[in-house]
C-alpha positions as a Markdown table, in Angstrom:
| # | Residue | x | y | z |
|---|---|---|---|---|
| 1 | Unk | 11.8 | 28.9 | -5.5 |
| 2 | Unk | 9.8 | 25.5 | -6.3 |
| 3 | Unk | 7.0 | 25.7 | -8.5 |
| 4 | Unk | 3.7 | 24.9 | -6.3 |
| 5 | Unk | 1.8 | 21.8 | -6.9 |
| 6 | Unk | -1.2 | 22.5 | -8.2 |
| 7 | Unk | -4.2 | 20.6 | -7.1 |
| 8 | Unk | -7.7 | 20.4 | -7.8 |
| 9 | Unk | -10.2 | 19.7 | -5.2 |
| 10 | Unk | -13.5 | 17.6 | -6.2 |
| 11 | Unk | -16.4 | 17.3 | -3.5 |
| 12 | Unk | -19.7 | 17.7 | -4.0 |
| 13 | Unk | -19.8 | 19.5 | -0.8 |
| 14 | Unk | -18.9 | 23.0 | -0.6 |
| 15 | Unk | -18.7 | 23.2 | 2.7 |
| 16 | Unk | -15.9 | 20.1 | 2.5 |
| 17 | Unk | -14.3 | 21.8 | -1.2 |
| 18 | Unk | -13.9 | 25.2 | 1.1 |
| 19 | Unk | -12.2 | 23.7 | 4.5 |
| 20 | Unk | -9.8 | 21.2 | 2.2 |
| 21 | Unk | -8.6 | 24.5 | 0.3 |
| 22 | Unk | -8.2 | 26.5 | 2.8 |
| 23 | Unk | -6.2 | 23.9 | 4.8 |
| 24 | Unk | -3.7 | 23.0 | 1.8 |
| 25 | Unk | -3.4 | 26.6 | 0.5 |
| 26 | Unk | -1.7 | 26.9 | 4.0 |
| 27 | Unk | 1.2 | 25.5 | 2.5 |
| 28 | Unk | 3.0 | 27.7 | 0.1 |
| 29 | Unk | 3.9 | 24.6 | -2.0 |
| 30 | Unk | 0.5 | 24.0 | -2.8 |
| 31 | Unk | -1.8 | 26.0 | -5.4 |
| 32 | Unk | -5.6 | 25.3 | -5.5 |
| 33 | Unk | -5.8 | 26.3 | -9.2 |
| 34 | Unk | -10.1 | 24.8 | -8.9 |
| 35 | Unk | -12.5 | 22.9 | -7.2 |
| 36 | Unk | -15.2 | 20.5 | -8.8 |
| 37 | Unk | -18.6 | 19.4 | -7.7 |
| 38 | Unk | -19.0 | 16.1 | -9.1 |
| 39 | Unk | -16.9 | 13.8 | -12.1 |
| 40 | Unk | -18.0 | 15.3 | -14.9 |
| 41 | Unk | -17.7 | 19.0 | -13.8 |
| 42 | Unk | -14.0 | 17.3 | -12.6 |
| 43 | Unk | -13.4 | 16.2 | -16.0 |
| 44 | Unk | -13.5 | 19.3 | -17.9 |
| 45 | Unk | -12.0 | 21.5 | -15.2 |
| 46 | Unk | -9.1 | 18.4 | -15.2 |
| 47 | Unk | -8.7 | 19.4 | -19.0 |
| 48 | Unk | -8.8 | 22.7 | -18.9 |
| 49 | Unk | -6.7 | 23.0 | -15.7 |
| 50 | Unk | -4.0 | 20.3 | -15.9 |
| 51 | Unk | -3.7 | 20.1 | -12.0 |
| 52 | Unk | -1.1 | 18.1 | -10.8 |
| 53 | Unk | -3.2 | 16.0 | -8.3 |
| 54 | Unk | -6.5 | 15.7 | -7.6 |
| 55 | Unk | -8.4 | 15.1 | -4.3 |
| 56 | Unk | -11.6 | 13.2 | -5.0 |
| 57 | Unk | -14.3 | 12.7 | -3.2 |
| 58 | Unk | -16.4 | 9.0 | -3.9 |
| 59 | Unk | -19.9 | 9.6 | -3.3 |
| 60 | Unk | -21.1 | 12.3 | -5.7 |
| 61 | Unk | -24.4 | 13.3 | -8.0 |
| 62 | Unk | -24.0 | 12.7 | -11.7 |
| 63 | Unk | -20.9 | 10.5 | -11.5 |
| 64 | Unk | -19.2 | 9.3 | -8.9 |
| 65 | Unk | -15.5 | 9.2 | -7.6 |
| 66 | Unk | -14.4 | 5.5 | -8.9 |
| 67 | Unk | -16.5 | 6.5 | -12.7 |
| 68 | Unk | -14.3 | 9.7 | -12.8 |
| 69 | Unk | -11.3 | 7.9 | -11.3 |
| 70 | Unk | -11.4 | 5.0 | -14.3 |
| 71 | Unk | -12.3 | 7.9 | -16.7 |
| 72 | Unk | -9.6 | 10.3 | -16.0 |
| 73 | Unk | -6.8 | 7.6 | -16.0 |
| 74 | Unk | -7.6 | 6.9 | -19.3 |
| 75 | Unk | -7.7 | 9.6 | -20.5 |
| 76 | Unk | -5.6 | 11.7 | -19.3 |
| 77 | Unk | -3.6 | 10.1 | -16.2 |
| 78 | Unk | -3.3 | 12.4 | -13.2 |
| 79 | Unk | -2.2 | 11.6 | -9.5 |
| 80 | Unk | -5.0 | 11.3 | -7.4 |
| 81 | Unk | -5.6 | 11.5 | -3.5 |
| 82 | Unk | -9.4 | 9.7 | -2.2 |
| 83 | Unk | -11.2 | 11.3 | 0.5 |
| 84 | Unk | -12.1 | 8.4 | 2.4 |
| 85 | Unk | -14.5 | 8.0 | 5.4 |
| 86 | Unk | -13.2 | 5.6 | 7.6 |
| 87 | Unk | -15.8 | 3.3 | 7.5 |
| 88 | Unk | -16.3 | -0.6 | 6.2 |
| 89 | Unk | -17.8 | 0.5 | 3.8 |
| 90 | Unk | -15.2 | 3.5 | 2.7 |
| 91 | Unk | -12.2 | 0.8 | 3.0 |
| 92 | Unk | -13.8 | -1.1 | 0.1 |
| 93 | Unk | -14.3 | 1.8 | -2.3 |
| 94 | Unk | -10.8 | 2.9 | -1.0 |
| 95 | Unk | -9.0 | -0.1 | -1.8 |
| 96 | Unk | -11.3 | -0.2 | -5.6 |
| 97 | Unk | -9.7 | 3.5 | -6.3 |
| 98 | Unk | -6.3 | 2.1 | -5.4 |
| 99 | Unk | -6.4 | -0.5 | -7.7 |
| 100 | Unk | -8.1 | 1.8 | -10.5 |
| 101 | Unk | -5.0 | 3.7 | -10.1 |
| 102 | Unk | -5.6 | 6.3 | -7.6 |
| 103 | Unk | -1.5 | 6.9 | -5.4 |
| 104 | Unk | -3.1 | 7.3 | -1.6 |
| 105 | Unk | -6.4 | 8.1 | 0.5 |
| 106 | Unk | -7.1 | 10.1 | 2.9 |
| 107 | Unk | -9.6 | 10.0 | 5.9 |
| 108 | Unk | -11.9 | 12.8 | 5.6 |
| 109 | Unk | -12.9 | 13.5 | 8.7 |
| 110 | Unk | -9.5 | 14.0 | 10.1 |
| 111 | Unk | -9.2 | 16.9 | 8.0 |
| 112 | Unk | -12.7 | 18.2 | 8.7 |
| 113 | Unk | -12.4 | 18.1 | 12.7 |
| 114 | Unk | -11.8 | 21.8 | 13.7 |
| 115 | Unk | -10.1 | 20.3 | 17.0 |
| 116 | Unk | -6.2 | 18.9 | 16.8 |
| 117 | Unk | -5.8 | 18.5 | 13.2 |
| 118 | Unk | -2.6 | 19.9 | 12.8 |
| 119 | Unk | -1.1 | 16.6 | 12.4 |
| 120 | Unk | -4.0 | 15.4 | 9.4 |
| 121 | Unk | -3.0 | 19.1 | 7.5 |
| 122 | Unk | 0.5 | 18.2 | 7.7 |
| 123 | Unk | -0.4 | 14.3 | 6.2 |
| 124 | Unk | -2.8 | 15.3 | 3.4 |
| 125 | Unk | -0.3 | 17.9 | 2.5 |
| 126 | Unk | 2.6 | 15.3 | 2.5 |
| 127 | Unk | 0.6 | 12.8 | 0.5 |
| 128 | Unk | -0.3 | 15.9 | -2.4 |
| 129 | Unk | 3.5 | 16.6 | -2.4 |
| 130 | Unk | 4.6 | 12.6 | -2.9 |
| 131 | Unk | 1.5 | 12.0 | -5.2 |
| 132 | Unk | 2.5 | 15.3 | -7.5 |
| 133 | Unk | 5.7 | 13.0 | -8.2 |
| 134 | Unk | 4.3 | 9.4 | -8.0 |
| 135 | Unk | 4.8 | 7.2 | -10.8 |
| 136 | Unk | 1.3 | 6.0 | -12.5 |
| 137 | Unk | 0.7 | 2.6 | -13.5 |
| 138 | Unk | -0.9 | 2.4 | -16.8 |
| 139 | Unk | -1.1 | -1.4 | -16.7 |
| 140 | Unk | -4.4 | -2.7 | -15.7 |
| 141 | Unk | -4.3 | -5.6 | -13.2 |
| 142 | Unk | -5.0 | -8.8 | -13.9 |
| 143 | Unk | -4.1 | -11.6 | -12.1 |
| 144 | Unk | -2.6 | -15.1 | -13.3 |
| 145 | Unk | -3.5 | -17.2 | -10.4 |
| 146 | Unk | -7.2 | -18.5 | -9.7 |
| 147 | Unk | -8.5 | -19.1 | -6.7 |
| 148 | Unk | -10.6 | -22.2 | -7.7 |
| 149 | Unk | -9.7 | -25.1 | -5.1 |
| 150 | Unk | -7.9 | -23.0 | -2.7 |
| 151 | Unk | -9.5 | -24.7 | 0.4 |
| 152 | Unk | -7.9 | -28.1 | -1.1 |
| 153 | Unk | -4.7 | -26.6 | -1.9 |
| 154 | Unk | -4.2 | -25.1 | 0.9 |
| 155 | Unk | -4.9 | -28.3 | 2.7 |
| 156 | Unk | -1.9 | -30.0 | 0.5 |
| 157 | Unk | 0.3 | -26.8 | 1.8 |
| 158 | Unk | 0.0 | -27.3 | 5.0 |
| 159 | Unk | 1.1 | -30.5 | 5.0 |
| 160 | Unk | 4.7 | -29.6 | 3.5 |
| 161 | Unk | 7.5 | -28.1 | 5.6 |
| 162 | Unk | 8.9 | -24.7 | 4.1 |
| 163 | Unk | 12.0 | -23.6 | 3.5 |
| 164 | Unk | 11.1 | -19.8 | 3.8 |
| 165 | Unk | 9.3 | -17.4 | 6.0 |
| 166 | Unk | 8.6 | -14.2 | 3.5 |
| 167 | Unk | 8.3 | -10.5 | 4.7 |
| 168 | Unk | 6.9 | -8.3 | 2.3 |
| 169 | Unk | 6.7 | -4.3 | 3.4 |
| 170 | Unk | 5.2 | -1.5 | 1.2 |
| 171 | Unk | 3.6 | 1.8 | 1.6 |
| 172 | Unk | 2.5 | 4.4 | -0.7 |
| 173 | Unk | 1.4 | 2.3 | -4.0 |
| 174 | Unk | 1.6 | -1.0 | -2.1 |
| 175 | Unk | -1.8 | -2.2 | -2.5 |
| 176 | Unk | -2.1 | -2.2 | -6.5 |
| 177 | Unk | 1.7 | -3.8 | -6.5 |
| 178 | Unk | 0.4 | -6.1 | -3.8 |
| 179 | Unk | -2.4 | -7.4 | -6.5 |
| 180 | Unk | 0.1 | -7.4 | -9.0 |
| 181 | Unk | 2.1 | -10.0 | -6.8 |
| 182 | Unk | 0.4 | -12.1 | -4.3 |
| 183 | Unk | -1.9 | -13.8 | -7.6 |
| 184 | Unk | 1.0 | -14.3 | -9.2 |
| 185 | Unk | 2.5 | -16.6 | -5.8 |
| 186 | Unk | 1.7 | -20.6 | -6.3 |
| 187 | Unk | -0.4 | -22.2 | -3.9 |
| 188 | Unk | 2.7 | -25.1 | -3.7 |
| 189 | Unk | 5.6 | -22.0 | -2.5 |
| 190 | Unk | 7.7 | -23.5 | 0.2 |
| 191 | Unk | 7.2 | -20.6 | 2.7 |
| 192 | Unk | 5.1 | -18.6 | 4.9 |
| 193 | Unk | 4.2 | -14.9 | 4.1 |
| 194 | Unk | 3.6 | -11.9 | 6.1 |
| 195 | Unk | 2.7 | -8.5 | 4.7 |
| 196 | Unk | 2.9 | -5.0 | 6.2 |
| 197 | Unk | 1.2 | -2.5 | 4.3 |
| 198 | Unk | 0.9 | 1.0 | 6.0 |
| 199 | Unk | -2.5 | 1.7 | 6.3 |
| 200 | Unk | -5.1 | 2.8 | 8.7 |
| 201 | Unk | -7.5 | 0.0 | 10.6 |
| 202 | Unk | -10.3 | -1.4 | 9.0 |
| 203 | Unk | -8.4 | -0.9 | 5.5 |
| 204 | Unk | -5.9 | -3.6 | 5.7 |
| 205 | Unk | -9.3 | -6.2 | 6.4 |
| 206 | Unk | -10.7 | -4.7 | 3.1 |
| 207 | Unk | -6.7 | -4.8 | 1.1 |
| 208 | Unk | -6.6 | -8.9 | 2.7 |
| 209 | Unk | -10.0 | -9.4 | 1.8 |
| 210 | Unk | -9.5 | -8.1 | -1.9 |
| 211 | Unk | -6.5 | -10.4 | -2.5 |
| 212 | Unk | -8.1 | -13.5 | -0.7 |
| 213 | Unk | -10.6 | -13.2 | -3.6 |
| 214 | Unk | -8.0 | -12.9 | -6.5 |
| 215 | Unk | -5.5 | -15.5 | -5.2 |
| 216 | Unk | -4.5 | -19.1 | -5.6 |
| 217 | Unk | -2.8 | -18.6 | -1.4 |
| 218 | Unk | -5.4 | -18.1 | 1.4 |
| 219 | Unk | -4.9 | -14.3 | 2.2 |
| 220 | Unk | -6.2 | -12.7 | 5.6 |
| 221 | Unk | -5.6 | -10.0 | 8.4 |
| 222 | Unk | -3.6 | -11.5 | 10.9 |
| 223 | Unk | -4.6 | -12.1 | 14.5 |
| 224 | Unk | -3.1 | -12.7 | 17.7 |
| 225 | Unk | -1.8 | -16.0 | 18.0 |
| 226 | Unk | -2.1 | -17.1 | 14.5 |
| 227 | Unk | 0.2 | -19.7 | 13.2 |
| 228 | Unk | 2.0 | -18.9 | 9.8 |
| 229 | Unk | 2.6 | -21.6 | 7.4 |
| 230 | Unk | 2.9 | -22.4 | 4.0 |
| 231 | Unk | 0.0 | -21.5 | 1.6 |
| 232 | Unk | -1.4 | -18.8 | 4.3 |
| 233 | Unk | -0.6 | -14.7 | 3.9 |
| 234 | Unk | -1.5 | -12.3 | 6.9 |
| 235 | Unk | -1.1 | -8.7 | 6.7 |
| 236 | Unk | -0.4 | -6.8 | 9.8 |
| 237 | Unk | -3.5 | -5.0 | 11.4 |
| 238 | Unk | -4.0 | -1.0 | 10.8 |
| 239 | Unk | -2.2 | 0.2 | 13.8 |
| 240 | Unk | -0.4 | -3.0 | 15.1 |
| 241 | Unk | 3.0 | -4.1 | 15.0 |
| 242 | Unk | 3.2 | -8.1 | 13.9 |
| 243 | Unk | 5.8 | -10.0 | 15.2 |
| 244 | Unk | 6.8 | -14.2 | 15.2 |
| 245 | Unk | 7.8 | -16.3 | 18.0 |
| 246 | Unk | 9.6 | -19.4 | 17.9 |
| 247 | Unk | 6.3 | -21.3 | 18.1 |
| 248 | Unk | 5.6 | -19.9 | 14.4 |
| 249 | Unk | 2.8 | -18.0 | 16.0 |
| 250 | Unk | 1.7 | -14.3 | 15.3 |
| 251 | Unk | 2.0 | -11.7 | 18.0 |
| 252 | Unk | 0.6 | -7.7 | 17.8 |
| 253 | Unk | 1.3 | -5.0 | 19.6 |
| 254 | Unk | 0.7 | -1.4 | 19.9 |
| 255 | Unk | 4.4 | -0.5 | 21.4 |
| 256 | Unk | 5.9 | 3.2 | 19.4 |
| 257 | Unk | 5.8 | 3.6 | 16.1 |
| 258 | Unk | 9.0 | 3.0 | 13.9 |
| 259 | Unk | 9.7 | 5.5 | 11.2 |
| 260 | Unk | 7.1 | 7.2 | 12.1 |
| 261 | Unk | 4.4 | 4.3 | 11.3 |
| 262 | Unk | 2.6 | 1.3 | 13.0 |
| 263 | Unk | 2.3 | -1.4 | 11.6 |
| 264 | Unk | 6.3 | -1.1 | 10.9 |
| 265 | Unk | 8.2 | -3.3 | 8.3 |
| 266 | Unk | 11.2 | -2.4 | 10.2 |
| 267 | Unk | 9.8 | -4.4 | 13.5 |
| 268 | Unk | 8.3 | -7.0 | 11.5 |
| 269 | Unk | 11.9 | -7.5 | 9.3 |
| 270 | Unk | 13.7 | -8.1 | 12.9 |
| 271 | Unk | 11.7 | -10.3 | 14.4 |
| 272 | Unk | 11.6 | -12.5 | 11.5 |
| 273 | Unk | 15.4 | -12.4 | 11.0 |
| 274 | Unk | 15.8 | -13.1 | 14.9 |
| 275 | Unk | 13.6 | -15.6 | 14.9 |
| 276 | Unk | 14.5 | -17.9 | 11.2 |
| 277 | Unk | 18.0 | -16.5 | 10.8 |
| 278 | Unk | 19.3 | -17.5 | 7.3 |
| 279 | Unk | 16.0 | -18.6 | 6.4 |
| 280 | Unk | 14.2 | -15.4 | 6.2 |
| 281 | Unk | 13.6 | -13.3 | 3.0 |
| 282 | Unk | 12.8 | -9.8 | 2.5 |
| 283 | Unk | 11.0 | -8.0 | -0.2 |
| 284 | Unk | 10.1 | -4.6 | -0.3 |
| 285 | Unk | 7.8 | -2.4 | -2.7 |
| 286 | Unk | 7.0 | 0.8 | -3.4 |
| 287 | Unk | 6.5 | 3.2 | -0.9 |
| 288 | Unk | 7.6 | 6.6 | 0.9 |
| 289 | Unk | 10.2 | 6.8 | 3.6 |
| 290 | Unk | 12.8 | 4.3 | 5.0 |
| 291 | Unk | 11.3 | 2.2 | 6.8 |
| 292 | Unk | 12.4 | -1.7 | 6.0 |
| 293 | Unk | 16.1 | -0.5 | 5.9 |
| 294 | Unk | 16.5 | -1.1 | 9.2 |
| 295 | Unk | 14.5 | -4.4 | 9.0 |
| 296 | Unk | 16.6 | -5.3 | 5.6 |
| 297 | Unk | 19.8 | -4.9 | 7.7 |
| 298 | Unk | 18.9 | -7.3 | 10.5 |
| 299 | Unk | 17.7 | -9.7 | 7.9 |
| 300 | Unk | 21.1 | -9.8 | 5.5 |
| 301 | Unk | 23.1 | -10.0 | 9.4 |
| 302 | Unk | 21.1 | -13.3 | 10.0 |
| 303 | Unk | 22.1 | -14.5 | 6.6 |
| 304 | Unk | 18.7 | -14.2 | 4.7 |
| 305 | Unk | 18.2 | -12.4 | 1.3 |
| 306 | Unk | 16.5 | -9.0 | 0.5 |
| 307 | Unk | 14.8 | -8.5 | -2.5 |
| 308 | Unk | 13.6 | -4.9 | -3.6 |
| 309 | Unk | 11.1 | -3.1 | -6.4 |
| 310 | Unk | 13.1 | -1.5 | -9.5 |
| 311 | Unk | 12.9 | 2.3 | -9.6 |
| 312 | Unk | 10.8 | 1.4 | -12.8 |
| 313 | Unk | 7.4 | 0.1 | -11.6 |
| 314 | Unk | 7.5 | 1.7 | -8.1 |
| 315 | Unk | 4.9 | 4.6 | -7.4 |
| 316 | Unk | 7.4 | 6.2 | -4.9 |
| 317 | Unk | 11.0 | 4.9 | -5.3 |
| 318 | Unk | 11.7 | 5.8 | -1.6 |
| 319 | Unk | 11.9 | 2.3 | 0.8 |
| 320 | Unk | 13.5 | 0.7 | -2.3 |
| 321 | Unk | 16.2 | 3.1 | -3.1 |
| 322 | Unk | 17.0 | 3.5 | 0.8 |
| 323 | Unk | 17.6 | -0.5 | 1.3 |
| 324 | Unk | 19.8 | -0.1 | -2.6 |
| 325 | Unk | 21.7 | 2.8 | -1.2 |
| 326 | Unk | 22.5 | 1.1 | 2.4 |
| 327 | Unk | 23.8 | -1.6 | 0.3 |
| 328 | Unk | 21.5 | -4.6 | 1.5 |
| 329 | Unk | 19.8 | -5.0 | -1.7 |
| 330 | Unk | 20.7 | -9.1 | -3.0 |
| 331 | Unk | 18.2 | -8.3 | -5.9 |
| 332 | Unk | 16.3 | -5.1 | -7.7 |
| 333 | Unk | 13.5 | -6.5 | -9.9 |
| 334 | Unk | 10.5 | -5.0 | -11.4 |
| 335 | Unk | 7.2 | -5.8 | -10.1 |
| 336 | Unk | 6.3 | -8.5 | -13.0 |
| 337 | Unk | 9.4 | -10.1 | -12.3 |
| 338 | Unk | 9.3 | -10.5 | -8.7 |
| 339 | Unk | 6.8 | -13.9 | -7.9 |
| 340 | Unk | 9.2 | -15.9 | -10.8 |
| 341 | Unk | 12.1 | -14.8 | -8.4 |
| 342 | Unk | 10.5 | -15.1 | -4.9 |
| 343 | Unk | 9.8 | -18.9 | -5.8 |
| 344 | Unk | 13.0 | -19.4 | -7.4 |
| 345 | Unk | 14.5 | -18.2 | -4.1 |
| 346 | Unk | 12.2 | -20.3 | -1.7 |
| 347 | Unk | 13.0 | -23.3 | -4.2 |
């Protein structure tokens, strides 16, 4: 039999440190070897306990989740799963622990509504069990581009045809790779860019907003109707599918999930390929599952390129190593690697 992954719960409500125990210890894979108040109760019971991932809560008395989350990954690096109220305000802080290092969040309430949450157990639980074997990044981010005359730049893009029209999926891990990558694009890159990052509504404004402010290219959530073009990035919508028509404009819809998720790289992936043909390129990061395999395929059948995260920096080598073991990977890169070759490809 497995070993259990063992997982310390920190809340500074009891009523909330009781419920989320209960609920995980209903899977025999999981141990709940303590539970923690606030960060610095967390941080000795993290060194005395060694848990294999932590779910933290942000707002807390004493020190709060992002001072422990900072903390704790330097000194002693342990997957960690946010509690997050799905709120404006919890998107921000969510996307800050992301980037501080945290693997995934989690909507709180989900797991707190005694009314149809079988579906939120069996999430949380999933996320605990990918986190317990998530790579951590113990690079900090920093980002090579500026974003100093972007308005101007962007101005000069426009004005260029491109060669190029980018897809670039992720899930699990996506947003810290994503600031790892989108800084590092030139404002001159001959091609339009679309993101789909699995996440939740509300959070994929706060992920577009946080690269916007780190970038040289103009980064936003796309909306219907939106025309892509060089020097411009949208990210698909929580809970839309984003797709291109001939008239370079952006369409969403809320048709079926594929693999399971909405936004879908997979639905994305084909409508680019049947819609640019040879002159599509897809890049996929880290992140749990398979979808963009299916996407990946329709893209090499139109003749584009697919370009995929090493093993190495991923969080969760699972979309990556699906497209590698299908066999439609043209190149495996690490992260730092990947803007040189995304430009050298659109060159």
């Amino acid at each position: 039999m497995n070993e259990r992954t063992r997982v310390l719960v920190v809340d500074d409500s009891g009523f909330v440190r009781a419920v989320v125990s209960k609920k995980l210890e209903s899977d025999p894979g999981i141990e709940i070897v303590g539970v923690a108040n606030d960060g610095i109760d967390a941080i000795e019971k993290v060194r005395a306990l060694k848990p294999d991932v932590i779910t933290l809560d942000v707002m807390m008395p004493r020190m709060d989740g992002l001072t422990f989350l900072e903390h704790i990954m330097s000194e002693c690096p342990t997957p960690v799963v946010m509690l997050s109220a799905l709120t404006s305000e919890g998107a921000d802080i969510s996307m800050k622990a992301l980037e501080l290092g945290a693997i995934d969040f989690f909507l709180k309430p989900s797991i707190l509504n005694p009314v149809g949450d079988d579906n939120s157990i069996t999430d949380l639980i999933s996320k605990i069990k990918v986190a317990a074997k998530a790579r951590l990044g113990t690079k900090k981010l920093a980002c090579s581009g500026t974003a100093q005359h972007k308005e101007e730049n962007n101005a000069d893009a426009r004005n260029r045809s491109y060669q190029r029209t980018i897809v670039i999926g992720t899930s699990t891990g996506g947003p810290r790779a994503l600031m790892q990558l989108i800084p590092d694009l030139p404002i001159h890159i001959p091609a339009s860019i679309l993101v789909v990052q699995h996440m939740p509504p509300m959070f994929t404004k706060s992920l577009a907003e946080r690269l916007d402010d780190a970038s040289q290219l103009e980064v936003r959530e796309a909306r219907a109707g939106d025309k892509i073009r060089p020097g411009l990035v949208l990210i698909a919508p929580g809970n839309y599918h984003m797709v291109v028509t001939r008239g370079n404009r952006v369409m969403l819809n809320q048709e079926p999930p594929a693999c399971g998720v909405r936004p879908s790289v997979d639905i994305t992936m084909e409508s680019v390929a049947k819609t640019y043909g040879s002159n599509c390129l897809g890049v996929v990061l880290t992140g749990m599952g398979v979808d963009g395999t299916k996407g990946a395929s329709c893209i090499k059948a139109a003749g584009g390129k697919v370009l995929v995260e090493d093993e190495s920096t991923c969080a969760v080598y699972g979309m990556p190593m699906s497209i590698v073991n299908a066999g439609y990977a043209d190149k495996v890169l690490p992260l730092q690697r990947m803007a040189s070759e995304i430009v050298q490809m659109c060159s």
